[in-house]
C-alpha positions in Angstrom: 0.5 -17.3 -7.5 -1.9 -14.3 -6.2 -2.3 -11.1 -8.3 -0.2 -9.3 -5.6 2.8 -11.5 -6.1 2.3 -11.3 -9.5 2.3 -7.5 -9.6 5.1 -7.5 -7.1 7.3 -9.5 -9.4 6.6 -7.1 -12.4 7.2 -3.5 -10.4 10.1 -5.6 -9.0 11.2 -5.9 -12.9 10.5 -2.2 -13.8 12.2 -0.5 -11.0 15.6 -2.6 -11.5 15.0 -1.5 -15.0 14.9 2.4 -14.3 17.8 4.2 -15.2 20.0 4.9 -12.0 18.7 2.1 -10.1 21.3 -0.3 -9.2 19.4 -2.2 -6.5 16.0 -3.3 -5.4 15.6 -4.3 -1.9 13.0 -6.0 -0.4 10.4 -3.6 1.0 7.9 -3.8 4.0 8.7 -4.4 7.8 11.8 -5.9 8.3 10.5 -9.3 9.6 8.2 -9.1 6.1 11.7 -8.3 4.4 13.5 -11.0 6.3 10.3 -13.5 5.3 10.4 -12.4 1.3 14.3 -12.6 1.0 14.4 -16.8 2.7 11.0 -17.3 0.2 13.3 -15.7 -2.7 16.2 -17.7 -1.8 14.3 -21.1 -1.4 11.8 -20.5 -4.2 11.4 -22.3 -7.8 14.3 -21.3 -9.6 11.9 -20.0 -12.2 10.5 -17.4 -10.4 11.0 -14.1 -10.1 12.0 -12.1 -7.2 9.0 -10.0 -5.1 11.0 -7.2 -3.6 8.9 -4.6 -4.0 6.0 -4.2 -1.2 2.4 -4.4 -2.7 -0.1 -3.6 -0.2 -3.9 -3.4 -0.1 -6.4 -1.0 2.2 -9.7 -2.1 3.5 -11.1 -0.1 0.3 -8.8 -2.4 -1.8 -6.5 0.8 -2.4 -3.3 -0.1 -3.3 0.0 0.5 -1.7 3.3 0.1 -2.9 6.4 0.8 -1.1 9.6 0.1 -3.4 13.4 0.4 -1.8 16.0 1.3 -4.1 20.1 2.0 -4.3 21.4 4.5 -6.9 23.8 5.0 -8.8 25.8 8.8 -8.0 26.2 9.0 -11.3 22.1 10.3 -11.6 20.6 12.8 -9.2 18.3 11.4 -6.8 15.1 13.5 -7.4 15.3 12.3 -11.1 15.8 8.9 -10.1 13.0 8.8 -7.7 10.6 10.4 -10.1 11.5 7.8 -12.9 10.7 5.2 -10.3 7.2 6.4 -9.3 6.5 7.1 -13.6 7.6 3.5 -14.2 5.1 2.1 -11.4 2.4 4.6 -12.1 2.8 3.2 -16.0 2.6 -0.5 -14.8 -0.3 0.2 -12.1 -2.0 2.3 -15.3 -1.8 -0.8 -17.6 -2.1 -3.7 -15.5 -4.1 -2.5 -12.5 -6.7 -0.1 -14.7 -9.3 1.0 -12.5 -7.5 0.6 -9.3 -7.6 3.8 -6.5 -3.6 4.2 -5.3 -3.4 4.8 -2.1 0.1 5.3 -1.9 3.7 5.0 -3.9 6.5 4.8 -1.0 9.8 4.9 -3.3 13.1 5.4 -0.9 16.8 5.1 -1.7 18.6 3.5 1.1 22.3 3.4 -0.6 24.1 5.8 -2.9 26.6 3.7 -4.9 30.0 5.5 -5.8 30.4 4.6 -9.3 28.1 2.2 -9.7 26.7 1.1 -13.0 23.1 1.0 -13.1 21.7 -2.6 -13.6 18.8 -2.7 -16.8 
């Protein structure tokens, strides 16, 4: 498995984690989405899913867009600025030395009583 797979598969595991996440949905261009989610569903039962986006500029920059439904229960802002702390930790520890380009974190559903998944 590449490195970007790799880190895809652990943000994909911190996000769900954050508190007021319910959902992670695959990130990228819809035909990228549409791509991960058949590779998710047809992949080694072992592995673990890539949803969130891990892209890399010519510099080698990194971008990562994560898309996320919350829970009403949490405001959003909060939510959101867990989400980008949890990656920023991950990117801190795993990716040391690596310029950001770019943390894309959107919320695409608000969940009426939903329980945040950990």
């Amino acid at each position: 498995m590449d490195t970007d797979a790799a880190l895809s598969q652990q943000l994909t595991a911190v996000v769900a984690a954050t508190p007021g996440v319910t959902t992670v949905y695959a990130s990228g261009s819809p035909i990228r989405a549409v791509l991960r989610s058949v590779a998710d569903a047809v992949g080694r039962d072992d592995e673990e899913p890539t949803k969130v986006a891990v892209g890399r500029g010519a510099d080698g920059a990194l971008t990562i867009g994560a898309t996320i439904g919350v829970t009403d229960g949490a405001p959003v802002p909060a939510t959101l600025r867990l989400v980008g702390d949890a990656i920023r930790g991950v990117l801190a520890t795993s990716m040391e030395g690596t310029a950001i380009h770019e943390i894309d974190v959107r919320v695409c559903r608000i969940e009426e009583g939903a329980a945040a998944t950990r």
